[in-house]
N, C-alpha and C positions, 0 to 999 in steps of 0.2 A: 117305590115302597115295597117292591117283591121281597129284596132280601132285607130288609127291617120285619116283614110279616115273617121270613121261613124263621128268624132268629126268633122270635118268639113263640111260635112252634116247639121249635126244638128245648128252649129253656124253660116254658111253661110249666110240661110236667114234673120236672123235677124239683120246681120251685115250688110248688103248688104243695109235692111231698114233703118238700121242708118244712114248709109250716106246717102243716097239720101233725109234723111229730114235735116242733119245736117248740111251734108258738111265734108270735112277731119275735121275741129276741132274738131266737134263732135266727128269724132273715136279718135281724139288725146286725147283728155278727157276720151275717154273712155277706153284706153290703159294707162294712166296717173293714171284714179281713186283709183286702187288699190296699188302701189306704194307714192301714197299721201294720202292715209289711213293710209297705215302704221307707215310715215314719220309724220302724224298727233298725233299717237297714239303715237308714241314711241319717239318723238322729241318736236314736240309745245305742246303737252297736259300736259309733265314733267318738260318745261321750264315756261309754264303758273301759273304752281302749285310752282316753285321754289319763283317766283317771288312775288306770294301770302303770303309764306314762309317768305322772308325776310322782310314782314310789318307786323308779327305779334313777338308775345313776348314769355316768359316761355318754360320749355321744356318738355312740353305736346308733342309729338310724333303726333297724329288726329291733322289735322286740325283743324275741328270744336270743340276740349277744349283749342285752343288757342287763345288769347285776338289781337283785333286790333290794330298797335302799331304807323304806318303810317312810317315812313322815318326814325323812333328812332335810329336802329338796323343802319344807313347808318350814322347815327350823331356820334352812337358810335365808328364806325371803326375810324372817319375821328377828332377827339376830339383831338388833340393836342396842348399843349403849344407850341412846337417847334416838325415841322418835322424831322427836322435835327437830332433831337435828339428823339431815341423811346423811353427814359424812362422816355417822358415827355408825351409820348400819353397813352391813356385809356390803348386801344389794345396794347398794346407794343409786344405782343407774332405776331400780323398782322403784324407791320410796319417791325418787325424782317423775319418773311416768306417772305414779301416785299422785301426786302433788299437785303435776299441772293438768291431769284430765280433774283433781277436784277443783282447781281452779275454774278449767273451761267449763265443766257443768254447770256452774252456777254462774257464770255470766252468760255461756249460752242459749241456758233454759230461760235464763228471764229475758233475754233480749228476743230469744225465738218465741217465748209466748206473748210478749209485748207486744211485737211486731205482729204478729198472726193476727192478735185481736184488733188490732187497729185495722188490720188490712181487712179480715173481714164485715168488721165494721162499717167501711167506708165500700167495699162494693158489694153492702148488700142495701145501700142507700137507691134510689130511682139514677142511675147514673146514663149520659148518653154513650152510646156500643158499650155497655155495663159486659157483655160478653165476651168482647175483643180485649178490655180489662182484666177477665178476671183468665181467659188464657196465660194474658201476658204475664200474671204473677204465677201460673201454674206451669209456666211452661222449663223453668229450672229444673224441675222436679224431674222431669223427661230424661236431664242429659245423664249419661253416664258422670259418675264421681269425679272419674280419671278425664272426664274433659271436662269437668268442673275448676279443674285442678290446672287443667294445662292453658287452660283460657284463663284465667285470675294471676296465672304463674306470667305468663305473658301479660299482662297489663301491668302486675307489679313488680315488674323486674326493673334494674337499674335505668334502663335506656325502653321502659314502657310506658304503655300508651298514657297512663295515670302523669308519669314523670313528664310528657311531653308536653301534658297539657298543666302541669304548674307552671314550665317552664316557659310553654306563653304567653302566660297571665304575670310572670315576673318575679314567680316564686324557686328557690332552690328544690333543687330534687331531694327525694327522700329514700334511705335506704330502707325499702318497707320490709323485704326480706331478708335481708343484712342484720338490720339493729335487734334483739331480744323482745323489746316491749311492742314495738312493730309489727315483728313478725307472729309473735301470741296476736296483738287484735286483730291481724289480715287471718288468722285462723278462724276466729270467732268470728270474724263478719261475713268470712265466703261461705263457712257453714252454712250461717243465717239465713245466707241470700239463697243457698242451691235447695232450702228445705221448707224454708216459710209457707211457699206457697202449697204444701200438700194440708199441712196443718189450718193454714189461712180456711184452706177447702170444707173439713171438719168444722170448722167454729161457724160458718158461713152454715151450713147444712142444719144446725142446733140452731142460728138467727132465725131463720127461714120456716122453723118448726114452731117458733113464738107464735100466740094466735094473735091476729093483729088487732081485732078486737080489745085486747088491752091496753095499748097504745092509745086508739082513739078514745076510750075511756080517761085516758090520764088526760090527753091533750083537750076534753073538754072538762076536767076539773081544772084546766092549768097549772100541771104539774112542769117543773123545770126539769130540762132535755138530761141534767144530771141527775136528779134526783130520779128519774125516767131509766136510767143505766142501771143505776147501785139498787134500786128498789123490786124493777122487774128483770130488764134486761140478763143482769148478771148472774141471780140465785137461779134462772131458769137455764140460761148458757154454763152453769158451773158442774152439771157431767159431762158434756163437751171440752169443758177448759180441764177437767182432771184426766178425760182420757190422752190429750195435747200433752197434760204434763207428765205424766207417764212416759207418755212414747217419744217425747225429747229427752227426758233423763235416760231411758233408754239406749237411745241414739248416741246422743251426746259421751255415754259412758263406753261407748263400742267403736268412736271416733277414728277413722284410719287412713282411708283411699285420698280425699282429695286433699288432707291434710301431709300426705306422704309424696304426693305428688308434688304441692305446693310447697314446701319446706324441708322435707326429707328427713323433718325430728328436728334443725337447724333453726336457727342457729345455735349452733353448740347442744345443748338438749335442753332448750326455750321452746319447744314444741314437740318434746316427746312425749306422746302420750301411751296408756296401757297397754294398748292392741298392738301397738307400733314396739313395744319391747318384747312382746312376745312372739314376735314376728322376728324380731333382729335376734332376739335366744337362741330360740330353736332353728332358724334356719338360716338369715344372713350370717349369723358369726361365724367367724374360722375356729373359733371356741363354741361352736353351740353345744346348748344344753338341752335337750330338747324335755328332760325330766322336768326341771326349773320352767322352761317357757311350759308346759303342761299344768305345775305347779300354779302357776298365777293366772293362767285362763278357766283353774276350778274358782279360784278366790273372785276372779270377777263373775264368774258365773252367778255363784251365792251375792254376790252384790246384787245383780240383775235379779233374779229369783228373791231377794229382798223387796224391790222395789215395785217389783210384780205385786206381789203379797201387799204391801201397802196401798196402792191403788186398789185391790180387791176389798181391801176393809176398809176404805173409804167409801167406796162405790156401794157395797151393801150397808154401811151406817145411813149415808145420804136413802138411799131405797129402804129403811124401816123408821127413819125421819117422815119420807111423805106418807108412807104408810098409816103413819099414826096420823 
């Protein structure tokens, strides 16, 4: 403990002097400053340069040998004859990543919060090794994306483990990563599988918080196990289920590693999603653009920071609902 004591020694007084000239704020700034340096350097300093990025032109790499181009680069994404239709827009490779992260969103959000609830539903029941349980669904969560990706790539490949064992049982194999419709639902389920369980975790943690005293009150009125869900259960778990749905649409809309791993965007661009085009713009293309891939990572940011924003005004509506 020596040198833990001489360190407060030494920074005592000087500490001691800051407040009494500044006040707590001042130590709050002063305990803040380095934390928002950070967050300076490694967050606003990268999104200030992004932003710069997408109003200029060419695919000069420096900054400074690229041309100013003002809003071009936002004219170009958004160029279409008909939205409806992408092969009327410039960008049609955008409106396509478009398309299908909005597709994946909303069948991964609902199958990811389906699943979760169910999952923590059933092991927050009296389960035997309920612990060795509830590891085994958390334990996805752990792996890297990239071997989320390279394990499911491997089971669903032509001559994998999946295929081998239809082939057992006397079924034909399937081109799970070959065919379109295929290879979209092996995107959405490997997601589901390598993420569930974090969320599972949260929904479990809000059951847990019920007072269980309610329960035994219903079950000596005899109340049915559903009307027991939808009555108590659910209104009480629904800041938990809105902080889930948030951070799946979140996820969901920023979709990349083990989906790029597992599919490559393939077949054909049946699994390219947003992150994945702004990725092959700016930097896989022998054409990159890096202004254009800049361009579309401010647009999904404002998506994101939407999304944000709505979960915030839902969470303080719900908080001046109890209040009252």
């Amino acid at each position: 403990m020596a040198p833990v004591a001489l360190l407060a020694r030494v920074f005592d007084p000087p500490l001691r002097g800051l407040q009494k000239l500044g006040g707590t704020n001042a130590m709050a700034a002063f305990f803040l400053a380095p934390n928002m340096l950070i967050f300076g350097v490694f967050v606003l300093f990268p999104l200030a340069v992004n932003i710069a990025y997408s109003m200029t032109g060419g695919n000069a790499l420096f900054l400074t040998n690229r041309e100013f181009v003002g809003l071009d680069q936002y004219e170009r994404l958004f160029d279409c004859g008909n939205y409806l239709d992408r092969q009327t827009c410039r960008e049609d490779l955008f409106w396509t990543a478009v398309w299908n992260t909005s597709v994946f969103v909303v069948l991964q959000v609902s199958l990811m919060v389906g699943v979760a609830l169910v999952t923590a539903l059933v092991l927050n029941r009296d389960l035997k090794a309920r612990s060795f349980w509830r590891a085994v669904f958390f334990f996805p969560v752990l792996l890297s994306p990239v071997v989320v990706g390279l394990i499911w790539r491997w089971i669903l490949q032509r001559q994998g483990l999946l295929n081998f064992g239809l082939y057992e049982l006397g079924f034909e194999p399937v081109n799970w990563l070959v065919e379109r419709n295929w290879a979209f639902a092996a995107a959405v389920g490997v997601s589901v599988w390598a993420h569930v369980g974090f969320y599972a975790l949260i929904l479990l943690a809000g059951l847990q918080a019920i007072p269980k005293e309610l329960y035994e009150a219903a079950e000596m009125d005899g109340t049915r196990p559903g009307r027991v869900f939808w009555r108590i259960t659910l209104p009480l778990l629904m800041p938990n289920l809105l902080v889930v749905l948030v951070l799946t649409l979140i996820r969901a809309v920023q979709i990349f590693d083990e989906v790029y791993v597992l599919t490559g965007g393939g077949p054909g661009t049946s699994t390219l999603f947003l992150t994945q085009y702004i990725y092959e713009v700016g930097f896989a293309s022998h054409l990159r653009n890096p202004g254009l891939a800049s361009a579309a990572s401010i647009l999904m940011g404002l998506v994101l920071i939407v999304l944000t924003l709505f979960q915030l005004g839902i969470v303080r509506r719900n908080d001046r609902r109890g209040g009252k």
